[in-house]
Each structure stands twice: as structure tokens, then as C-alpha cells.
C-alpha positions as CSV (number, residue, x, y, z in Angstrom):
1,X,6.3,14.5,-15.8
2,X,10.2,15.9,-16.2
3,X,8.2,19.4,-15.6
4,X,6.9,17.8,-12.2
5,X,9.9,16.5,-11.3
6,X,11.8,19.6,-11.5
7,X,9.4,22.0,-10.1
8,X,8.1,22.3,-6.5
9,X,8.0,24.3,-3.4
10,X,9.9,24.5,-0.5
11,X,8.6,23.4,3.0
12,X,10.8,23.8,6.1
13,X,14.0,24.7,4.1
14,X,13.6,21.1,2.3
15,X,12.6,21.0,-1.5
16,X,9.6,19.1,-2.4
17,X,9.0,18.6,-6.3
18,X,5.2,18.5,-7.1
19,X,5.5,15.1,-8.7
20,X,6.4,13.7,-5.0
21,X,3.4,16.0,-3.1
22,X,1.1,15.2,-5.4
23,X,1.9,10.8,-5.2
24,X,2.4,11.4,-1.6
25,X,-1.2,13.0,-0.9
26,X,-2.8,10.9,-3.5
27,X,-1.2,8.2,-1.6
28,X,-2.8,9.7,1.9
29,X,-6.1,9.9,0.3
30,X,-5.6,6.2,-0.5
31,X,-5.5,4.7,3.0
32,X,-8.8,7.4,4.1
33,X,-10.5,5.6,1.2
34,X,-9.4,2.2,2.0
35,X,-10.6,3.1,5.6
36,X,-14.4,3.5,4.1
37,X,-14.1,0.8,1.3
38,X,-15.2,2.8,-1.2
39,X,-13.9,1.9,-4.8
40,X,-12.2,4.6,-6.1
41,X,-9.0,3.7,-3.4
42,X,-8.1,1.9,-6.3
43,X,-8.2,4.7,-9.6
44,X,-6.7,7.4,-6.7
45,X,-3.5,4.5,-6.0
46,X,-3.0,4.2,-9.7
47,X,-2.4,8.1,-10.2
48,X,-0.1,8.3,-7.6
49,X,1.6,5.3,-8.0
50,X,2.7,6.9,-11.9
51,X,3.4,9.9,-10.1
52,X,6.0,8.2,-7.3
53,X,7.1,5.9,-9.6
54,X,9.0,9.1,-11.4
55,X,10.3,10.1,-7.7
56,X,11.8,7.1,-6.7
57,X,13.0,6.6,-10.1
58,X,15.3,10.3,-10.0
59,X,16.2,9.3,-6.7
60,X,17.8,6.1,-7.5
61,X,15.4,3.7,-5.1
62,X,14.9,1.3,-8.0
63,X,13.0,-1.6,-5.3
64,X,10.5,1.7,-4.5
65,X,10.4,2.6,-8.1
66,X,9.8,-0.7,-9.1
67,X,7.1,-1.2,-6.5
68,X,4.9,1.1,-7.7
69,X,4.5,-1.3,-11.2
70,X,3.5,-3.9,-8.8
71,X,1.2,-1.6,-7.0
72,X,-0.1,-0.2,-10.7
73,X,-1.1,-3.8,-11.7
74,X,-2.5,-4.8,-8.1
75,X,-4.8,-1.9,-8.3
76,X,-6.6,-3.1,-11.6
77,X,-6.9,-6.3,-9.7
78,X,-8.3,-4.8,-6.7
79,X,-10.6,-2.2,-8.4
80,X,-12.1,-5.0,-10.4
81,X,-12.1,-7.8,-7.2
82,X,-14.2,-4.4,-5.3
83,X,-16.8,-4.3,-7.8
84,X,-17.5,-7.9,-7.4
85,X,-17.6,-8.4,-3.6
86,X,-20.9,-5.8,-2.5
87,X,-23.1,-6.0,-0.2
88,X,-26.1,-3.5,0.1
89,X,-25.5,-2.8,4.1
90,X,-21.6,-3.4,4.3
91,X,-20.3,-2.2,0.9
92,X,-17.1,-4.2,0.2
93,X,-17.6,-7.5,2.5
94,X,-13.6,-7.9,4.3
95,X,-12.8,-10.8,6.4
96,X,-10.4,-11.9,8.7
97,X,-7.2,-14.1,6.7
98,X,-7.5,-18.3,7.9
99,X,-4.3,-19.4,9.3
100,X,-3.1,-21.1,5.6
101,X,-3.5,-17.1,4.4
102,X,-1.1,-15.9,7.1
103,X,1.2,-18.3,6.2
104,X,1.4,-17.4,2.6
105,X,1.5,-13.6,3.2
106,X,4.5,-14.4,5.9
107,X,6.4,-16.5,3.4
108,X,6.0,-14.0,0.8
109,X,7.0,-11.4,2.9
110,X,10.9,-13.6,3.8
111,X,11.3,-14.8,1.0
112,X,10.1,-12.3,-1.7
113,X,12.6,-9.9,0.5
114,X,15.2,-12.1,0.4
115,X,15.0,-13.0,-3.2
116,X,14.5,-9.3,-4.2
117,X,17.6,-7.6,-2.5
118,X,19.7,-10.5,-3.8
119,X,18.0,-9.1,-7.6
120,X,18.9,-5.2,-6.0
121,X,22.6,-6.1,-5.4
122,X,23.6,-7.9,-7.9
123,X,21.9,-5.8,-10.6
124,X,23.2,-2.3,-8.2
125,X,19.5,-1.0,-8.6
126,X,19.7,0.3,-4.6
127,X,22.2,1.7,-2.6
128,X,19.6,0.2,0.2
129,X,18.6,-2.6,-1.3
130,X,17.3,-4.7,1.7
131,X,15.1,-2.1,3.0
132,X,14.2,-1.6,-0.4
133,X,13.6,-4.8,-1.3
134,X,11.5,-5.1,2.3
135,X,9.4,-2.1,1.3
136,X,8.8,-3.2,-1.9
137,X,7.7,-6.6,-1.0
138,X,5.7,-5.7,1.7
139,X,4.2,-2.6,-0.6
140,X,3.0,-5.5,-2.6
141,X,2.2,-7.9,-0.3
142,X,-0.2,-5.5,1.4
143,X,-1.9,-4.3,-1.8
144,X,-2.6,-8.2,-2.6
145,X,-3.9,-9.0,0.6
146,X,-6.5,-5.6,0.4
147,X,-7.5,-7.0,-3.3
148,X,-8.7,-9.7,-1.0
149,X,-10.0,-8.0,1.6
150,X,-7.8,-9.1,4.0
151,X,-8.2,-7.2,7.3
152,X,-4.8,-8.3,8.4
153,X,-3.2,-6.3,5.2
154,X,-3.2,-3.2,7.5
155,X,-0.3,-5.1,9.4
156,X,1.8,-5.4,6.7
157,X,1.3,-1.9,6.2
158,X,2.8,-1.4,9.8
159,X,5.6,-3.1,8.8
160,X,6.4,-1.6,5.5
161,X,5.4,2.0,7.4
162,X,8.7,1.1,9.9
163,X,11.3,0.6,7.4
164,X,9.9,3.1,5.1
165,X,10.6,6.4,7.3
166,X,14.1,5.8,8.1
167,X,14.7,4.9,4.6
168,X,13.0,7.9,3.3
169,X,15.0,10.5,5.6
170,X,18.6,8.5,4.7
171,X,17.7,9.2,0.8
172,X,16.4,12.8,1.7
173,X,12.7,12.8,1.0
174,X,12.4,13.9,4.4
175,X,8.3,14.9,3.3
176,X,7.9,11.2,2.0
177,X,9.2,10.4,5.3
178,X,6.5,12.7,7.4
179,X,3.8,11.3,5.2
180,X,4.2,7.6,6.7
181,X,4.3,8.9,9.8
182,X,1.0,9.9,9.6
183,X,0.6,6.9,7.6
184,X,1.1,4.6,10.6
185,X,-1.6,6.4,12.4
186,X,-4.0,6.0,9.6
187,X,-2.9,2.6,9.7
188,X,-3.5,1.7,12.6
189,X,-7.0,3.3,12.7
190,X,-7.7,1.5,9.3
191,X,-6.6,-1.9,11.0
192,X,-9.4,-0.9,13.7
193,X,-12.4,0.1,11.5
194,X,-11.8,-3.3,9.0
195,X,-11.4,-5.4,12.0
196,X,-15.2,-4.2,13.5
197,X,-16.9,-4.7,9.8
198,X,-15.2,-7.4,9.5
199,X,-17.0,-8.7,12.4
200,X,-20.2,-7.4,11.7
201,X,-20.4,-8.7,8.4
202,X,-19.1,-12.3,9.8
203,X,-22.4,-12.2,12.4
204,X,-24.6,-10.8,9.3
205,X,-23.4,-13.6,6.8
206,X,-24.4,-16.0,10.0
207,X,-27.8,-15.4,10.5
208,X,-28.8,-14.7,6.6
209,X,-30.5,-17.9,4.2
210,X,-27.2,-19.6,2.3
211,X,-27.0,-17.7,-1.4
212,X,-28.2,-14.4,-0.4
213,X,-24.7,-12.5,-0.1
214,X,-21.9,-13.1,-2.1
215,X,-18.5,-13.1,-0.4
């Protein structure tokens, strides 16, 4: 890892270690997969989140390194929660979140952010620690809600995609930064494709006999 860390190529006069491309495409690839709900979104995340975790780390972002632990353990959960919610037409069945869900992810969101740059100060793990603590919260947040099939985790993503780039270019990873800029576009096109399965799989669920699909 020290040996990716160190070494890297240079793209528009900025240095780039290959342990930072090679989370940040790893992470790219992650949202195209989440986009078609196909399982290995989650063995793809757990690479890169090993691989940025040893970026964010060097770089003194301990809310973003710390993140990625979350993220690590959230993809088990997610990769196993996948392979137990199939459908033969729709693949992984996602859903819209009921009111009570939006509440919880919006209270975890305030408070978890709260409570986690309080940890960042007083333990000086940041030199940013709200948008840290934001980022990472909302990193985790989002990856919870998508182990549920959550369509509304693509929102969260939005969010954590708006802190993250001004954050990104303050601590110099100016490619980290570029990468969720495309990342919001993704996003957003993600938020669009789950939201019309969602919907399709709601009307399909419907109409079938009670038992057939499992959800």
C-alpha cells in the first residue's frame, strides 16, 4: 500500500498517487453498478474503500478515513442483503423509503454529524471536521439506505457530493474533487433509473398472487 501511496502520475500539473486513482475509479465504477443493481457494487466498494482509506489517512482527513471502515462493513451488509432480495424480471427489488424511513435517515444525518465533529474536535482527527464529519455521516448514511434499497439513498449522495468537492480541493486532492463532480451527475441519473424500477416493480408486486416475490 506505502508503494501506492507514494507512487503515481501527474495529471494537469497536480500529483495523483495510484492508491487515490485506483479508489477513486473503483469508486466511479461503484455508482455505474449501483445504477444497474448488479451485486458486485458491493465487492468493487470494498476494494476501493481499503484503497481511499490509505489516502485520506496520509492526508490527515481522519472523518473520510474513518468513513471508509463504515463503508467496508456496510458493503458486507449490502452484498449479503442483494443476494437475498431477487427477483427474476427486476433483479434487486428497490422501493421508495415510508415517511418513518425519511425520518430516521434525516435524524441520523443531524445528529450523527453533529455528534461526530464534536468526536473530530475534541480528539483533533480533522482540520475540517464538520464537513468531515457531514461527509462521513452521510457516506454512511447513504450506503445503509442502498443496503436497503432505498431509492432515496441517491439524495444523500447529492448531499454528501456538495460538501465533498469543496473539501476535497481545500485539502488538495483536486482529482478526488473532479471525480464527484462527475459523481453528482451519475447521481443524479442513478436517482432517475431507481426511481422508474422502483415503480415498475411496485405495479408488478400489485398485480402478482401474495407469496410469489419476496421483497
Amino acid at each position: 500500500m506505502n508503494w501506492l501511496l507514494e507512487h503515481g502520475l501527474t495529471l494537469l500539473g497536480e500529483h495523483i498517487s495510484f492508491a487515490e486513482l485506483l479508489g477513486q475509479i473503483g469508486a466511479v465504477a461503484v455508482v455505474f453498478l449501483a445504477q444497474r443493481r448488479t451485486l458486485w457494487t458491493w465487492p468493487v466498494q470494498i476494494a476501493a474503500a481499503v484503497l481511499l482509506f490509505s489516502v485520506y489517512t496520509s492526508a490527515h482527513l481522519g472523518g473520510l478515513a474513518l468513513r471508509q471502515v463504515i463503508v467496508f462493513a456496510i458493503s458486507l451488509y449490502g452484498w449479503w442483503a442483494w443476494t437475498r432480495r431477487r427477483d427474476a424480471e427486476y433483479g434487486v427489488l428497490v422501493r421508495r423509503s415510508t415517511w418513518p424511513e425519511l425520518g430516521a435517515l434525516a435524524a441520523a444525518l443531524v445528529l450523527g454529524t453533529i455528534g461526530m465533529a464534536l468526536l473530530l474536535q475534541a480528539t483533533n482527527g480533522s482540520w475540517a471536521p464538520w464537513p468531515d464529519a457531514a461527509i462521513f455521516i452521510g457516506t454512511a448514511v447513504a450506503y445503509a439506505a442502498q443496503g436497503l434499497r432505498l431509492v432515496e439513498f441517491w439524495l444523500v449522495w447529492l448531499l454528501v457530493d456538495a460538501i465533498g468537492v469543496p473539501l476535497q480541493i481545500a485539502s488538495g486532492l483536486y482529482f478526488s474533487a473532479s471525480v464527484y463532480i462527475v459523481f453528482t451527475a451519475l447521481v443524479i441519473k442513478g436517482w432517475r433509473d431507481w426511481t422508474r424500477s422502483a415503480k415498475a416493480a411496485a405495479a408488478s408486486l400489485a398485480q402478482a398472487p401474495a407469496g410469489n416475490v419476496s421483497v
